[in-house]
mmCIF entry with sequence, helices, sheets and N, C-alpha, C, O atoms, coordinates in Angstrom:
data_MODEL
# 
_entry.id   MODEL 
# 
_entity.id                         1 
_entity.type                       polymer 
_entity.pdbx_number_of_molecules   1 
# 
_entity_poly.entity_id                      1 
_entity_poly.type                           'polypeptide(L)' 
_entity_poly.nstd_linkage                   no 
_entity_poly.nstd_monomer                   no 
_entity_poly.pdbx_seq_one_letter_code       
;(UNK)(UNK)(UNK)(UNK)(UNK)(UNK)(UNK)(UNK)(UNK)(UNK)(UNK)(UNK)(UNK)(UNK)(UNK)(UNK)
(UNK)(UNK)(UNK)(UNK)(UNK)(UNK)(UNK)(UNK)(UNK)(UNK)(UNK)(UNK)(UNK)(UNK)(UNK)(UNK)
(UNK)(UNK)(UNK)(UNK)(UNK)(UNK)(UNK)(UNK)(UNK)(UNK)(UNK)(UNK)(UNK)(UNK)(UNK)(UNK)
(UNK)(UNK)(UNK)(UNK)
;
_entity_poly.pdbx_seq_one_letter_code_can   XXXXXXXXXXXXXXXXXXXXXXXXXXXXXXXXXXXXXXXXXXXXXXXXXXXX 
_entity_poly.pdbx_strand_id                 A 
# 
loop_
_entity_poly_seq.entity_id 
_entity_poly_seq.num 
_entity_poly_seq.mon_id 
_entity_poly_seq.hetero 
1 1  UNK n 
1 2  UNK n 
1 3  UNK n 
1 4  UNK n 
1 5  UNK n 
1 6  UNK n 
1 7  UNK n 
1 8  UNK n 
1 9  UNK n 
1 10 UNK n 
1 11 UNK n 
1 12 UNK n 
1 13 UNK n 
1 14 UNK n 
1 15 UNK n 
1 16 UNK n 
1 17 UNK n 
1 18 UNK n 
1 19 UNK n 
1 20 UNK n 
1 21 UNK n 
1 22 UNK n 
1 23 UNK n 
1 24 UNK n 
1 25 UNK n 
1 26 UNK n 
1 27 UNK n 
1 28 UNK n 
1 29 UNK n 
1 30 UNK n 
1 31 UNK n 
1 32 UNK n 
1 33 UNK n 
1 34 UNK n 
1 35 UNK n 
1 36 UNK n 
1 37 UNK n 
1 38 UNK n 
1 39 UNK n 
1 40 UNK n 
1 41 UNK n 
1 42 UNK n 
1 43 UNK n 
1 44 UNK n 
1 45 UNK n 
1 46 UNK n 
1 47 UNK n 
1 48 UNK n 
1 49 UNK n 
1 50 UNK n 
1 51 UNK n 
1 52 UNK n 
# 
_struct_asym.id          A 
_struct_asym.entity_id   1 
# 
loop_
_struct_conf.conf_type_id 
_struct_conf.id 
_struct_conf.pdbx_PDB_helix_id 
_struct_conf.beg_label_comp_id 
_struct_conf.beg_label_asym_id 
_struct_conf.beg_label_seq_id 
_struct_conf.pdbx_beg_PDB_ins_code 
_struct_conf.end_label_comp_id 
_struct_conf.end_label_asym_id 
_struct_conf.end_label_seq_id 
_struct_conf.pdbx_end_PDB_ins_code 
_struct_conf.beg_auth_comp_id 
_struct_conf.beg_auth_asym_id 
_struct_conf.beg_auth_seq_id 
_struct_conf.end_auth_comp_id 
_struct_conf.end_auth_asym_id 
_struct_conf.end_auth_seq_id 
_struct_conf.pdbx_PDB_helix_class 
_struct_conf.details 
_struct_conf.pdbx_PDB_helix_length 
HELX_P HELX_P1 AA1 UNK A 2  ? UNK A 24 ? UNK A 2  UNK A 24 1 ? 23 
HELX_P HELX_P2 AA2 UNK A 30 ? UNK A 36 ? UNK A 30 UNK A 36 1 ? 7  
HELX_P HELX_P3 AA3 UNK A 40 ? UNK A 49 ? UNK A 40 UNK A 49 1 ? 10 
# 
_struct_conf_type.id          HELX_P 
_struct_conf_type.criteria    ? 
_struct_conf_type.reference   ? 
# 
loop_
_atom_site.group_PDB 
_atom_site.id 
_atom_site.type_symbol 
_atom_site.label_atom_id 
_atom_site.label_alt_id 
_atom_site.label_comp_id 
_atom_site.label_asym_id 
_atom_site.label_entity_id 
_atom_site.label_seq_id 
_atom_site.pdbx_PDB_ins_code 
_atom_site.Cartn_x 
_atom_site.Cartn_y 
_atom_site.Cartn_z 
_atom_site.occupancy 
_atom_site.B_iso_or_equiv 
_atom_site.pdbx_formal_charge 
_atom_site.auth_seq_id 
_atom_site.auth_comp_id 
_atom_site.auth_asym_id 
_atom_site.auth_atom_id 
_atom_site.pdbx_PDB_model_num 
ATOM 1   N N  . UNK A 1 1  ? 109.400 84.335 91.027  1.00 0.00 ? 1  UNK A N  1 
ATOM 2   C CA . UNK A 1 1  ? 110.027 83.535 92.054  1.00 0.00 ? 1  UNK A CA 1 
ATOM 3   C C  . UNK A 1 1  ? 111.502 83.266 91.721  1.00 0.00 ? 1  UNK A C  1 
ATOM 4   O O  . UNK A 1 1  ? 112.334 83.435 92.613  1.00 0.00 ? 1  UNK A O  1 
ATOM 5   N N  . UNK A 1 2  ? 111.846 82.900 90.623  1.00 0.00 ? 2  UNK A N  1 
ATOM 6   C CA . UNK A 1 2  ? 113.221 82.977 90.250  1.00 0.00 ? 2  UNK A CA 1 
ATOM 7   C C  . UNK A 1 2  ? 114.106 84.296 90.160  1.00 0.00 ? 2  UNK A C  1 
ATOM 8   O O  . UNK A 1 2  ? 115.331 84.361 90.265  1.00 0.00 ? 2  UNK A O  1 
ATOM 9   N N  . UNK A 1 3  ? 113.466 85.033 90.006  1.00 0.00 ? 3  UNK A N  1 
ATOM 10  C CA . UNK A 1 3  ? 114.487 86.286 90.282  1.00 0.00 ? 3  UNK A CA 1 
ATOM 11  C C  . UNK A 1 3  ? 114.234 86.810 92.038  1.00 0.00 ? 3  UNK A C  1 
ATOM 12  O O  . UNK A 1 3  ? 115.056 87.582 92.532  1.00 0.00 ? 3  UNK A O  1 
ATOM 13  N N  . UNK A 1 4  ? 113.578 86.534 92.494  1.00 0.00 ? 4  UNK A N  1 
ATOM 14  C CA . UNK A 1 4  ? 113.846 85.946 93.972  1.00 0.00 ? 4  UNK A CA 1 
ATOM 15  C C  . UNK A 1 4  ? 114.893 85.880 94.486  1.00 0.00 ? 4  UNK A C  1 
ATOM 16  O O  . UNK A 1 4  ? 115.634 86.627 95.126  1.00 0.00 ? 4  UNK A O  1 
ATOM 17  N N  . UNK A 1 5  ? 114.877 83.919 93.795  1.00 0.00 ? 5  UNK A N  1 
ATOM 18  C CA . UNK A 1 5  ? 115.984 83.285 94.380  1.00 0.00 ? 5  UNK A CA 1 
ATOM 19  C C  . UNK A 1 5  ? 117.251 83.762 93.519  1.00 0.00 ? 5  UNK A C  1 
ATOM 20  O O  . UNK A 1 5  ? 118.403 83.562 93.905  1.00 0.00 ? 5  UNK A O  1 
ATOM 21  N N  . UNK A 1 6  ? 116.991 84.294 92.537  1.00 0.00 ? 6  UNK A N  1 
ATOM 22  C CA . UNK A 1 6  ? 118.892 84.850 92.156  1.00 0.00 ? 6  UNK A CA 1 
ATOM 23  C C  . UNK A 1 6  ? 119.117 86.344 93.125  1.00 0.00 ? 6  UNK A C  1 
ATOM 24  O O  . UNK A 1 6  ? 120.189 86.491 93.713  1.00 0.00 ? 6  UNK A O  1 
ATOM 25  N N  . UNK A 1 7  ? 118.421 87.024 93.191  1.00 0.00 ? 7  UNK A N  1 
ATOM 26  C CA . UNK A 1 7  ? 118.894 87.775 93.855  1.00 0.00 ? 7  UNK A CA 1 
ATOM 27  C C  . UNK A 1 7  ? 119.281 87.604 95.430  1.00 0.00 ? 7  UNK A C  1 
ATOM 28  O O  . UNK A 1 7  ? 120.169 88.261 95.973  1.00 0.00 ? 7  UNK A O  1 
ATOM 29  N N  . UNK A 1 8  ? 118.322 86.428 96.208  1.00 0.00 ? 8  UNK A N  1 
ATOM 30  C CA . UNK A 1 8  ? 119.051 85.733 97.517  1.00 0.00 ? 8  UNK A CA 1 
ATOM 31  C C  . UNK A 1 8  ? 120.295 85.030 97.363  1.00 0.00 ? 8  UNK A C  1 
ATOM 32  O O  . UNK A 1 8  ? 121.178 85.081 98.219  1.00 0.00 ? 8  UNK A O  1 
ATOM 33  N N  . UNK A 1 9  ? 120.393 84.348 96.254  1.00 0.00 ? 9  UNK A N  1 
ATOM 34  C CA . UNK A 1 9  ? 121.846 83.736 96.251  1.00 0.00 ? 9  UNK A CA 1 
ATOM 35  C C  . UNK A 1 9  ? 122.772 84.950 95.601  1.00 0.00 ? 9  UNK A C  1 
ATOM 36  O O  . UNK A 1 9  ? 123.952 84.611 95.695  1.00 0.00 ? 9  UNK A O  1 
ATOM 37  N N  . UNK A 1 10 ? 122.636 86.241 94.978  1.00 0.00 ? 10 UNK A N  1 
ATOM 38  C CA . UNK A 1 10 ? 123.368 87.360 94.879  1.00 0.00 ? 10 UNK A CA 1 
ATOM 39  C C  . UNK A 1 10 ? 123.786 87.931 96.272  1.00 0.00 ? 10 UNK A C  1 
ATOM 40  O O  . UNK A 1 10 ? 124.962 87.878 96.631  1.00 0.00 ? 10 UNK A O  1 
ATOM 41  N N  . UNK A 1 11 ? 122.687 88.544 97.146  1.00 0.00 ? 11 UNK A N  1 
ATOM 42  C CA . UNK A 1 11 ? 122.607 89.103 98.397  1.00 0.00 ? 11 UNK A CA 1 
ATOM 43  C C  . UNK A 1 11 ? 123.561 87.824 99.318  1.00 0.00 ? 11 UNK A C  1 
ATOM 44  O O  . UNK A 1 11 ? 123.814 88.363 100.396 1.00 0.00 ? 11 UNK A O  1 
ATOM 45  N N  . UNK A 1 12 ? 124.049 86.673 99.318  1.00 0.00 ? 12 UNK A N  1 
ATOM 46  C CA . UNK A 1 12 ? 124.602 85.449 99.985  1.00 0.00 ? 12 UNK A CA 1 
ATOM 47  C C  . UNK A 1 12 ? 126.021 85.617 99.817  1.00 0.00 ? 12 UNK A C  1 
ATOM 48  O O  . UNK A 1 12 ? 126.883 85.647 100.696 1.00 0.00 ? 12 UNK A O  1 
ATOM 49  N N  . UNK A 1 13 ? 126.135 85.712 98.705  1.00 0.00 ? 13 UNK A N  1 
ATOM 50  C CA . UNK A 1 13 ? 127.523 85.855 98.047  1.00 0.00 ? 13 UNK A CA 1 
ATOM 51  C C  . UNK A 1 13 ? 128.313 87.410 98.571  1.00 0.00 ? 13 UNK A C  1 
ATOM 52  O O  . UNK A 1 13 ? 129.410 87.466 99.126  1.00 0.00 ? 13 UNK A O  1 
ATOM 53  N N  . UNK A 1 14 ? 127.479 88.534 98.245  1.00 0.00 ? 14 UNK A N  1 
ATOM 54  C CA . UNK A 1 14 ? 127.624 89.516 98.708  1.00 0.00 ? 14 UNK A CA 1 
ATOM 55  C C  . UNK A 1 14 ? 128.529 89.796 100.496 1.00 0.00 ? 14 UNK A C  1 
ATOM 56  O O  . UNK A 1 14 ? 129.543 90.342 100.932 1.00 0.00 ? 14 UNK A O  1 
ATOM 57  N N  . UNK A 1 15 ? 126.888 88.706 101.202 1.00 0.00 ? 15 UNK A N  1 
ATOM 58  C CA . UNK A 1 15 ? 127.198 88.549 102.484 1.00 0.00 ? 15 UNK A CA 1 
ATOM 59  C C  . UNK A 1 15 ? 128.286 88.381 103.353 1.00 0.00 ? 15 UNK A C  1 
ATOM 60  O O  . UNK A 1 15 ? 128.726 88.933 104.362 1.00 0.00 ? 15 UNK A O  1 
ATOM 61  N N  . UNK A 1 16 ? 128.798 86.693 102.057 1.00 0.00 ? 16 UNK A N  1 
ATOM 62  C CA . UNK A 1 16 ? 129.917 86.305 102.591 1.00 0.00 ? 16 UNK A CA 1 
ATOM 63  C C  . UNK A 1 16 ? 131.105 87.080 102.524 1.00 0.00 ? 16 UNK A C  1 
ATOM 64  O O  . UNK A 1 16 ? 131.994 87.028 103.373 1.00 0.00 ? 16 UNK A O  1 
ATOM 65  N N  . UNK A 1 17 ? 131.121 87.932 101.327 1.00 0.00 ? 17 UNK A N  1 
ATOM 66  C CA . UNK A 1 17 ? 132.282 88.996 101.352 1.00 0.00 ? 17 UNK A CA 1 
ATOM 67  C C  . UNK A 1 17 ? 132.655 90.187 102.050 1.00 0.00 ? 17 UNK A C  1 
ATOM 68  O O  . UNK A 1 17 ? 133.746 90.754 102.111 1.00 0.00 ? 17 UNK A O  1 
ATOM 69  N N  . UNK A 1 18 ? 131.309 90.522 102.677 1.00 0.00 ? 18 UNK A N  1 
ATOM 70  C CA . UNK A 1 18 ? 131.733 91.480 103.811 1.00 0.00 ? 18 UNK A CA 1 
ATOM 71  C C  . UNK A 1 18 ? 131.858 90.068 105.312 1.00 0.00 ? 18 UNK A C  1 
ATOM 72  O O  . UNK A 1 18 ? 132.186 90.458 106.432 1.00 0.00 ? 18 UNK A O  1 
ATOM 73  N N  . UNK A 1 19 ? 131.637 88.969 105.135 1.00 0.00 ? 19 UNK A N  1 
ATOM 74  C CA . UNK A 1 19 ? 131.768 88.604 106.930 1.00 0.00 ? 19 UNK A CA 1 
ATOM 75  C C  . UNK A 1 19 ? 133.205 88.528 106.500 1.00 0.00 ? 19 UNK A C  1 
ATOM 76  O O  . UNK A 1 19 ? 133.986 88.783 107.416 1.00 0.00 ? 19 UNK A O  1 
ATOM 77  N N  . UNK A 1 20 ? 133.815 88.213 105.221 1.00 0.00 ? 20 UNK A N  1 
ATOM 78  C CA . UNK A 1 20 ? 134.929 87.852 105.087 1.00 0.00 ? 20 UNK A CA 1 
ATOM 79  C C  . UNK A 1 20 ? 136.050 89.009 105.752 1.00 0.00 ? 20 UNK A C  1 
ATOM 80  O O  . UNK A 1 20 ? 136.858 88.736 106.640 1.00 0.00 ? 20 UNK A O  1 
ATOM 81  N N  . UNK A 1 21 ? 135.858 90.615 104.975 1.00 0.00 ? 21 UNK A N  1 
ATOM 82  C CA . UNK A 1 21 ? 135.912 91.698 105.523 1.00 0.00 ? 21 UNK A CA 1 
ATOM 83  C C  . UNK A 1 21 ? 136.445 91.615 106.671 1.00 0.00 ? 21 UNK A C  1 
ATOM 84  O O  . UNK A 1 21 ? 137.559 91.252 107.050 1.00 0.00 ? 21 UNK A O  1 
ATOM 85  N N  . UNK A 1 22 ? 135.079 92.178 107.448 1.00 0.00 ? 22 UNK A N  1 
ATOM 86  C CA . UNK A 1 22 ? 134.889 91.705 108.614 1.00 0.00 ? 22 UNK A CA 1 
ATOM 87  C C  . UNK A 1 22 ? 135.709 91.108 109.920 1.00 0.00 ? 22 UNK A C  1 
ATOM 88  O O  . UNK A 1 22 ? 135.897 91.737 110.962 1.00 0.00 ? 22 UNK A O  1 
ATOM 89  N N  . UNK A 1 23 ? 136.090 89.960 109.684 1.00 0.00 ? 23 UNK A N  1 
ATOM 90  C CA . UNK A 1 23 ? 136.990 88.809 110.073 1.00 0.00 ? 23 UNK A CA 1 
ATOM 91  C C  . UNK A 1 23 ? 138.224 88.914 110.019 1.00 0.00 ? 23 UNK A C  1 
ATOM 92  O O  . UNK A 1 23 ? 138.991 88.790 110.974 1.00 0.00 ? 23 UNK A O  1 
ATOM 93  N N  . UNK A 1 24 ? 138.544 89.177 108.771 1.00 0.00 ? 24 UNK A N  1 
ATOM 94  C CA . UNK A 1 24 ? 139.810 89.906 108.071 1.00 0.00 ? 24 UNK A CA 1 
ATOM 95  C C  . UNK A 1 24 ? 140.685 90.934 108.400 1.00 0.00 ? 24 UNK A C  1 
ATOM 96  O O  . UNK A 1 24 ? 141.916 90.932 108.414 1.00 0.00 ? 24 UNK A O  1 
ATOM 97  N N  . UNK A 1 25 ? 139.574 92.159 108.767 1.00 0.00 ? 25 UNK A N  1 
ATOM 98  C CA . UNK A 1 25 ? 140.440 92.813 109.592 1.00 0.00 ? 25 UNK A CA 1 
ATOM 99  C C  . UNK A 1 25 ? 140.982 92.771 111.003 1.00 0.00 ? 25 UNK A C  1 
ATOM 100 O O  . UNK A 1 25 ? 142.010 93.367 111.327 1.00 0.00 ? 25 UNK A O  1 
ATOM 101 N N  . UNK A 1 26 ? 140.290 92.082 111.784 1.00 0.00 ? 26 UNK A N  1 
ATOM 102 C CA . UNK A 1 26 ? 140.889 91.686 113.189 1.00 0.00 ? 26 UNK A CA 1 
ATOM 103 C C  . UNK A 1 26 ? 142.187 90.559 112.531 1.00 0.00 ? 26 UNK A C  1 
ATOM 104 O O  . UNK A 1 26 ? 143.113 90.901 113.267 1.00 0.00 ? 26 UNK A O  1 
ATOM 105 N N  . UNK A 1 27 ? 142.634 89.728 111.838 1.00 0.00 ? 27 UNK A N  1 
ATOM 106 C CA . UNK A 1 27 ? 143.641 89.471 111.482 1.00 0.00 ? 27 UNK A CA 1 
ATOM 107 C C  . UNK A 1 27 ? 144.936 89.744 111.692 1.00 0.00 ? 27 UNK A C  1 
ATOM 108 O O  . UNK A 1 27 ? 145.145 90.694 112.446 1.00 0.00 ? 27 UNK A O  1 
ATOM 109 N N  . UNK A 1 28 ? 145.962 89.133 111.202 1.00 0.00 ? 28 UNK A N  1 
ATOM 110 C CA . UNK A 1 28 ? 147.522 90.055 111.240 1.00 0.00 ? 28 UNK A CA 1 
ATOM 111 C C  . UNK A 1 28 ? 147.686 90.117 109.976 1.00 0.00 ? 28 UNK A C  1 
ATOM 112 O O  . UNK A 1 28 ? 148.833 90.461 109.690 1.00 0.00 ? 28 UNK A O  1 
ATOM 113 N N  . UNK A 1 29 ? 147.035 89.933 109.116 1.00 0.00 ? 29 UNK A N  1 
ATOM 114 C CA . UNK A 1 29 ? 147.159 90.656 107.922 1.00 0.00 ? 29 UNK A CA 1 
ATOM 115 C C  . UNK A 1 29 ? 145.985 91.109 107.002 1.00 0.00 ? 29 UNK A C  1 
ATOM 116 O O  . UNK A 1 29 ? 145.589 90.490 106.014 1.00 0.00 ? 29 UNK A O  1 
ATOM 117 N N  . UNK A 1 30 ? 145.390 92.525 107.577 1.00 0.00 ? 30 UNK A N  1 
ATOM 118 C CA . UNK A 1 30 ? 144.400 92.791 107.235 1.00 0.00 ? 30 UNK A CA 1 
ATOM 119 C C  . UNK A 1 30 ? 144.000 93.372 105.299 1.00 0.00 ? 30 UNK A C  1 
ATOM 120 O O  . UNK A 1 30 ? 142.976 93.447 104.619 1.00 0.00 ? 30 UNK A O  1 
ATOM 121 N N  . UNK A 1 31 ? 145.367 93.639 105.093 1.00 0.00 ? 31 UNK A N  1 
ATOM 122 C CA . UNK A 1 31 ? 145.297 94.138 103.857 1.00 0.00 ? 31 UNK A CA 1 
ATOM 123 C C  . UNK A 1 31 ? 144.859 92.779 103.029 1.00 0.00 ? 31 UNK A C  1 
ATOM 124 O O  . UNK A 1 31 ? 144.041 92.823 102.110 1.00 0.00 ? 31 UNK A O  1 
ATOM 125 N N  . UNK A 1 32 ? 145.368 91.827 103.375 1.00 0.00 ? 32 UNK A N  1 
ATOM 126 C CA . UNK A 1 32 ? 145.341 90.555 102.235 1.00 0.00 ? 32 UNK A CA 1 
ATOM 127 C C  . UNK A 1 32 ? 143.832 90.245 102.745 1.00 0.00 ? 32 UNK A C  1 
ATOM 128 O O  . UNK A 1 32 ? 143.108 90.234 101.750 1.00 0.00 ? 32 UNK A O  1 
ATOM 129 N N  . UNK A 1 33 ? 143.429 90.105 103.386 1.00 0.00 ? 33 UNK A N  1 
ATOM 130 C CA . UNK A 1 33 ? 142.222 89.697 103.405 1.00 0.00 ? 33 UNK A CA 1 
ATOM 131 C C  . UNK A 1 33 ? 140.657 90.682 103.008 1.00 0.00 ? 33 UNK A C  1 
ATOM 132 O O  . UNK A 1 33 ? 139.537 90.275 102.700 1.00 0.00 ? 33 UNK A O  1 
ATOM 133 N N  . UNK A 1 34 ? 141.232 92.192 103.192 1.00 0.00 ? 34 UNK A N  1 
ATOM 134 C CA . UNK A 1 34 ? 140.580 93.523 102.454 1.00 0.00 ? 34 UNK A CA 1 
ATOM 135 C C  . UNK A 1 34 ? 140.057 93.059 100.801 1.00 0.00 ? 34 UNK A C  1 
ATOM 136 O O  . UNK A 1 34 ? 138.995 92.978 100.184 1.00 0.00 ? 34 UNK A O  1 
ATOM 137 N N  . UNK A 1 35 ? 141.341 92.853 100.583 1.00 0.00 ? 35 UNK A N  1 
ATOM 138 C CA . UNK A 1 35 ? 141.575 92.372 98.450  1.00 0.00 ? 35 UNK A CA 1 
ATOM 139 C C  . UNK A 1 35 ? 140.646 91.251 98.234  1.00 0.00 ? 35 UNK A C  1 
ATOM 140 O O  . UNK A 1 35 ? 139.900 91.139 97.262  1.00 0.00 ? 35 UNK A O  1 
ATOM 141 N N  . UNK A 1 36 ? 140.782 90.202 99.494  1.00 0.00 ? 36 UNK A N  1 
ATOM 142 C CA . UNK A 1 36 ? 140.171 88.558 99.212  1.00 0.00 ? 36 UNK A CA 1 
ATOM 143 C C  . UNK A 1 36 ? 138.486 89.061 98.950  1.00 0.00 ? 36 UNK A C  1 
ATOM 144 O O  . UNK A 1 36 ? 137.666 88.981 98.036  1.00 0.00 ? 36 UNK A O  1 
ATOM 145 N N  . UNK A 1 37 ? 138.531 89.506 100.065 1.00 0.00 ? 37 UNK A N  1 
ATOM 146 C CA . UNK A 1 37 ? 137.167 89.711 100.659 1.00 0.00 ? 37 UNK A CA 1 
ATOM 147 C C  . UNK A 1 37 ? 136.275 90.987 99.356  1.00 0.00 ? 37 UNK A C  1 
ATOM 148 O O  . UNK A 1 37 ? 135.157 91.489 99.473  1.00 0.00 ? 37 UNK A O  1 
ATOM 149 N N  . UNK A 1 38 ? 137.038 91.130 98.500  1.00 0.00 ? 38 UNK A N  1 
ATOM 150 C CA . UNK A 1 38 ? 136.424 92.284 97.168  1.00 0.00 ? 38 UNK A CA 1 
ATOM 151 C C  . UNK A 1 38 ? 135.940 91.508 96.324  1.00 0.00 ? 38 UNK A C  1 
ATOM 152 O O  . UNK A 1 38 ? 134.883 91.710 95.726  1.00 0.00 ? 38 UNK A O  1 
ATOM 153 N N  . UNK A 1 39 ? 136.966 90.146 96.137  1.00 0.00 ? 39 UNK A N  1 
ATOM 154 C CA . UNK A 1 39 ? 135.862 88.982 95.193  1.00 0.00 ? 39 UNK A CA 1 
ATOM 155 C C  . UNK A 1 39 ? 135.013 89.091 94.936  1.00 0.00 ? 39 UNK A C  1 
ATOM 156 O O  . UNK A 1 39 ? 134.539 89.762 94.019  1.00 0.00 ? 39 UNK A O  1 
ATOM 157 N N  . UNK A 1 40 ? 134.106 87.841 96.389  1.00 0.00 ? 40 UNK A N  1 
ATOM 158 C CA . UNK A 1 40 ? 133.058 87.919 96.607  1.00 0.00 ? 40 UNK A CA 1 
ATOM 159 C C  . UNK A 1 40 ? 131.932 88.950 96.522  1.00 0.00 ? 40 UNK A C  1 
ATOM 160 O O  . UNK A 1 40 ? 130.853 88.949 95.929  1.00 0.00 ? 40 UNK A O  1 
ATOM 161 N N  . UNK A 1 41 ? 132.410 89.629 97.135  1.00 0.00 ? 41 UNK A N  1 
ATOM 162 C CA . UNK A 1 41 ? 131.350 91.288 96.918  1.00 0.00 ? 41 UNK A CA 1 
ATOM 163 C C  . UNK A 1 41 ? 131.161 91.994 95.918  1.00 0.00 ? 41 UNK A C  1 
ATOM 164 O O  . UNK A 1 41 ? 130.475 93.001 95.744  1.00 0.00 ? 41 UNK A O  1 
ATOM 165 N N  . UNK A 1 42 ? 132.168 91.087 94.906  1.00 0.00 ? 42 UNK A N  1 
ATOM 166 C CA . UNK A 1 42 ? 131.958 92.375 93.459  1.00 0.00 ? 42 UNK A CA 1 
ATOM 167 C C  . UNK A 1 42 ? 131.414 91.041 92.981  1.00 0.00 ? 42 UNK A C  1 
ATOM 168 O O  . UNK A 1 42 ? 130.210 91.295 93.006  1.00 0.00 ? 42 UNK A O  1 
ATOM 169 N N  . UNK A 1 43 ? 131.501 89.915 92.605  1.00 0.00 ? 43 UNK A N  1 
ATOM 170 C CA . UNK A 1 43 ? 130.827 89.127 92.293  1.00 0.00 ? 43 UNK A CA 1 
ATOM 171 C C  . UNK A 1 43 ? 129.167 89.304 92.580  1.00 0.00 ? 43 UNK A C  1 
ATOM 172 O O  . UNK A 1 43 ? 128.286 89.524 91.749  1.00 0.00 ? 43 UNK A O  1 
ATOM 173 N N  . UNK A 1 44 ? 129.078 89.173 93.691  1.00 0.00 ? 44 UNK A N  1 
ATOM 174 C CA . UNK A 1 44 ? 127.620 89.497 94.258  1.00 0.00 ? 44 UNK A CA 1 
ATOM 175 C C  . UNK A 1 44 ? 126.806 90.573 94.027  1.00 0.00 ? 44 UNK A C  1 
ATOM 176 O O  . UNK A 1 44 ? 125.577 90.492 94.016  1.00 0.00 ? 44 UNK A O  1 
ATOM 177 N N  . UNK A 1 45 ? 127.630 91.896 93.784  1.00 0.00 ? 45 UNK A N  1 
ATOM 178 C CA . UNK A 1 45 ? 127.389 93.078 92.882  1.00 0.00 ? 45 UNK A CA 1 
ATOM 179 C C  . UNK A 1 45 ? 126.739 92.873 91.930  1.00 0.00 ? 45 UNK A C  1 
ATOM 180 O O  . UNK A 1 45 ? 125.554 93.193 91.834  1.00 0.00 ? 45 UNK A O  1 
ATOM 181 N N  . UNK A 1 46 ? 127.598 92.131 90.801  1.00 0.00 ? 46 UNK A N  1 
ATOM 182 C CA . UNK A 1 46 ? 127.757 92.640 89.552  1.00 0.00 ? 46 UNK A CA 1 
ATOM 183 C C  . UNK A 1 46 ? 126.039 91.744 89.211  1.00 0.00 ? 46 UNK A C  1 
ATOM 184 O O  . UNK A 1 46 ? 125.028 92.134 88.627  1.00 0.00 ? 46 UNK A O  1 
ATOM 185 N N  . UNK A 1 47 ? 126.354 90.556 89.837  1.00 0.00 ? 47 UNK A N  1 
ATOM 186 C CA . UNK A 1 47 ? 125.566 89.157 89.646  1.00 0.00 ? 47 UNK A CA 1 
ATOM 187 C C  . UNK A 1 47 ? 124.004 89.608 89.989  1.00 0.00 ? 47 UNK A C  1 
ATOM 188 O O  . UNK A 1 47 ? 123.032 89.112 89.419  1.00 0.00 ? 47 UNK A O  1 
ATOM 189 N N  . UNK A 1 48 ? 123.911 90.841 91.229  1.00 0.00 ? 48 UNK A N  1 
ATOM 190 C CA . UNK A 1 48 ? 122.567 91.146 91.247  1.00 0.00 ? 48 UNK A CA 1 
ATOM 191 C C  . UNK A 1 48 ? 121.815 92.566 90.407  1.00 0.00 ? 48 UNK A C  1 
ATOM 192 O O  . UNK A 1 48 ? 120.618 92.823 90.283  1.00 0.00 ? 48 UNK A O  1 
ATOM 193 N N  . UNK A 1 49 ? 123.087 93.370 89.884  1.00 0.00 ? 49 UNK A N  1 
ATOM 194 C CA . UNK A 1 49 ? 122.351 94.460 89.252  1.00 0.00 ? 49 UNK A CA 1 
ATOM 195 C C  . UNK A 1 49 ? 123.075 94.817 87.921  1.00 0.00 ? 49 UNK A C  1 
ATOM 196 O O  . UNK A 1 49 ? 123.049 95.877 87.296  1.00 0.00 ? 49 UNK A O  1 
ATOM 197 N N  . UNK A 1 50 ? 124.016 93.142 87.534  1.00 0.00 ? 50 UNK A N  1 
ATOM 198 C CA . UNK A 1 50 ? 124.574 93.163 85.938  1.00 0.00 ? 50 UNK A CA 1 
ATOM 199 C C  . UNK A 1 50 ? 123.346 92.824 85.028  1.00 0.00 ? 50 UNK A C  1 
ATOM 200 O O  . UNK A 1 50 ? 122.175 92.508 85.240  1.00 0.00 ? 50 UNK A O  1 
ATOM 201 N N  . UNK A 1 51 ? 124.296 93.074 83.678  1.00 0.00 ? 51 UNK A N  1 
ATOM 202 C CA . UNK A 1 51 ? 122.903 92.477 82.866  1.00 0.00 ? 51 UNK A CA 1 
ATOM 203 C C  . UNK A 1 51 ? 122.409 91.301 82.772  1.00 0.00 ? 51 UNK A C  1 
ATOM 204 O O  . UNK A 1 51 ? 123.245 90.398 82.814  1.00 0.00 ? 51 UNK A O  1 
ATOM 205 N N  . UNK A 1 52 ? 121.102 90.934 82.634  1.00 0.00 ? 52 UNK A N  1 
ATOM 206 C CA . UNK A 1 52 ? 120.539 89.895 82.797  1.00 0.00 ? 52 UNK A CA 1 
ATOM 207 C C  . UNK A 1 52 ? 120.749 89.205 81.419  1.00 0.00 ? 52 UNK A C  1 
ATOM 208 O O  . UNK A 1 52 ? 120.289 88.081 81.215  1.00 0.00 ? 52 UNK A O  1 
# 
């Protein structure tokens, strides 16, 4: 059950970095928000298939 819930709060984090994406590019400055939006998603990456 706990590796469950880390991997839902991995897959969350993930999420938010592509809506960030997403959002980002309809923007007027899509590049800065491309970079922002890699954070999250490599965070969420690393966090669901780094080492434990």
């Amino acid at each position: 059950m706990e590796k469950a819930v880390a991997y839902a709060i991995s897959a969350a984090i993930a999420a938010f970095g592509f809506w960030i994406l997403v959002f980002g590019l309809s923007s007027s400055s899509p590049a800065l928000w491309t970079v922002v939006a890699l954070v999250p998603i490599t965070i969420g990456i690393v966090s669901a298939f780094g080492p434990t």
